[in-house]
C-alpha positions as MATLAB code, in Angstrom:
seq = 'XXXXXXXXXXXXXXXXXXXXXXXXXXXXXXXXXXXXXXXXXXXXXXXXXXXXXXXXXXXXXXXXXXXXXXXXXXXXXXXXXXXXXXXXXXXXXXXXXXXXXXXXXXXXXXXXXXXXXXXXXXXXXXXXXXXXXXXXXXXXXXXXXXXX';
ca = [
     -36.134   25.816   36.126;
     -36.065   28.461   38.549;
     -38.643   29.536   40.781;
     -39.755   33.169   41.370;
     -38.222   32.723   45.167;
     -35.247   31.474   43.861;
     -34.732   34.450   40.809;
     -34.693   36.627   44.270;
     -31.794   35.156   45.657;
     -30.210   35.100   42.159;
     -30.821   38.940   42.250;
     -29.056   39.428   45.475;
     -26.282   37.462   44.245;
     -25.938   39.457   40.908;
     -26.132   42.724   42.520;
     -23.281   41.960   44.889;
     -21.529   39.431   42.698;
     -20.154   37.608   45.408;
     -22.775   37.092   48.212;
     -22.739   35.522   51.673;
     -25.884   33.620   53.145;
     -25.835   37.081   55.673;
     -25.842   39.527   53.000;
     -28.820   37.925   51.457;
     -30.633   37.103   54.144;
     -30.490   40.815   55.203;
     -31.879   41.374   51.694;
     -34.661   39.677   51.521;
     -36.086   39.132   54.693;
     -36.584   42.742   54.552;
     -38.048   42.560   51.219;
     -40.067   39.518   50.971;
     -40.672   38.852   54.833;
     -38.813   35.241   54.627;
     -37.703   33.771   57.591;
     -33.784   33.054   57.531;
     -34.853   29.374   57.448;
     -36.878   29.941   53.689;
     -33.860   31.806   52.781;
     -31.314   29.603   53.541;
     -33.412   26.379   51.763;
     -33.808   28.524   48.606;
     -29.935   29.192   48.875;
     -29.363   24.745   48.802;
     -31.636   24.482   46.059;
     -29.703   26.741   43.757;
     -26.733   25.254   44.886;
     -28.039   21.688   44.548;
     -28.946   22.963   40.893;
     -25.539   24.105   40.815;
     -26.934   27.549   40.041;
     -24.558   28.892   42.536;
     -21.259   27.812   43.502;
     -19.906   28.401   46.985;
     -17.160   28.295   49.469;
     -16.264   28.420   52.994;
     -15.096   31.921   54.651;
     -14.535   31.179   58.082;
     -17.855   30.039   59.884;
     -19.925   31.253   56.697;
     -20.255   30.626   53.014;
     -19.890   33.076   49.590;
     -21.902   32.166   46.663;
     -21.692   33.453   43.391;
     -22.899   32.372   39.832;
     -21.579   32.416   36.226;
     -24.584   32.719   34.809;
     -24.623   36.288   34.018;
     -28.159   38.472   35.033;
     -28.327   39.315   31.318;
     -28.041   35.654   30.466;
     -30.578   34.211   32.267;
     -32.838   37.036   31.770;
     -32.928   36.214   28.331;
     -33.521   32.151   28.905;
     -36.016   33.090   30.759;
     -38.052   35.229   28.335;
     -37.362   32.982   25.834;
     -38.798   29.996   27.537;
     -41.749   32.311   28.002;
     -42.261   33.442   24.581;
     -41.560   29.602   24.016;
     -45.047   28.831   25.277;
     -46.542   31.297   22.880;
     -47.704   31.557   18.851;
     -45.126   33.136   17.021;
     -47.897   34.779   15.108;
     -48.767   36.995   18.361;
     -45.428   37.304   20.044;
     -44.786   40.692   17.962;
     -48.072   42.486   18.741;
     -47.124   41.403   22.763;
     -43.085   42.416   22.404;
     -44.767   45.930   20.833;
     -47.635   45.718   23.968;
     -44.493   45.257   26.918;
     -42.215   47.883   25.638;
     -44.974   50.506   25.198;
     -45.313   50.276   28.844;
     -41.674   49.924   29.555;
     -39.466   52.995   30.439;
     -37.145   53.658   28.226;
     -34.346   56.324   27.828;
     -33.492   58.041   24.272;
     -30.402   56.095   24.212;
     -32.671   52.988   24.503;
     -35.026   53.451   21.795;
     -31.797   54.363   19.787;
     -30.738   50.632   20.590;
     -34.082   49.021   19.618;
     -34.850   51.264   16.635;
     -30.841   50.274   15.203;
     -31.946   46.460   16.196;
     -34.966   46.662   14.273;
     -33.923   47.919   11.367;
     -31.601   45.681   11.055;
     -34.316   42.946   11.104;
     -35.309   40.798    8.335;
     -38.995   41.254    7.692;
     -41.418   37.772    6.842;
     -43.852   38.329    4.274;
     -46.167   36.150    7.310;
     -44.853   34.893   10.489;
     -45.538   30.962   10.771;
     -47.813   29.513   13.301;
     -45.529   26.706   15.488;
     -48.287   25.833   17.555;
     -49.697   21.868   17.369;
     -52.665   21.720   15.838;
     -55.602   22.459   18.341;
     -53.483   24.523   20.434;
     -53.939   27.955   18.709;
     -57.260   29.431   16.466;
     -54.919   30.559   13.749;
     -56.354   30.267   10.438;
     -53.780   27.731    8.978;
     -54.627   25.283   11.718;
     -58.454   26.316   11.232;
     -58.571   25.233    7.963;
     -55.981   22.417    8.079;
     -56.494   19.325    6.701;
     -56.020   17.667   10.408;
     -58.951   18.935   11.517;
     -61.897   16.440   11.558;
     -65.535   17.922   11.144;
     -67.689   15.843   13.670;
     -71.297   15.578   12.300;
     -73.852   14.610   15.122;
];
């Protein structure tokens, strides 16, 4: 998993594609107000999670990635809509891009994207029972009625 610190660094890295521990140091202790010591520590821990790859240049190091930004941009939201019921993850995809910005040649994308999707008659609850107030877990057998 990656933290939010460590998605900054990842950032840096992606913009430049090849970064050294100066470049994003300059970066984000501007941003973020990190000391170069919090920087450099979130720098290991992506390496030791062999998030980034580096090599020596001299008296420095380059790191770079091959995860793409794209790539794990998507993990990322999926893990989050992971933790979710599928029954509401529609009505909150339709809630985040009605506040996103979007170009004409974007909703062009999405509207091409969604027609092309195959419609359920009812999306299925994946939640464990207890976890969610949908009515197929309301009414489920699994449930116990406690009588005091």
């Amino acid at each position: 998993m990656i933290s939010n610190a460590e998605w900054e660094v990842l950032r840096v890295v992606w913009a430049k594609g090849q970064a050294s521990s100066k470049d994003i140091i300059g970066v984000l202790a501007q941003k973020m107000d990190w000391s170069e010591s919090t920087i450099k520590t979130l720098i290991g821990r992506l390496v030791e999670k062999k998030i980034l790859q580096s090599r020596r240049e001299g008296r420095s190091f380059i790191y770079w990635t091959e995860i793409s930004e794209e790539e794990a941009n998507l993990a990322n939201l999926r893990t989050e809509l992971a933790k979710i019921c599928q029954t509401k993850q529609a009505g909150l995809l339709g809630q985040i891009l009605a506040e996103t910005p979007m170009t004409a040649q974007d909703l062009q994308g999405l509207q091409k994207i969604l027609d092309r999707k195959q419609v359920l008659d009812q999306v299925p609850c994946n939640c464990t029972p207890g976890q969610c107030r949908c009515q197929e877990h309301v009414n489920s057998p699994e449930k116990e009625e406690v009588v005091i």
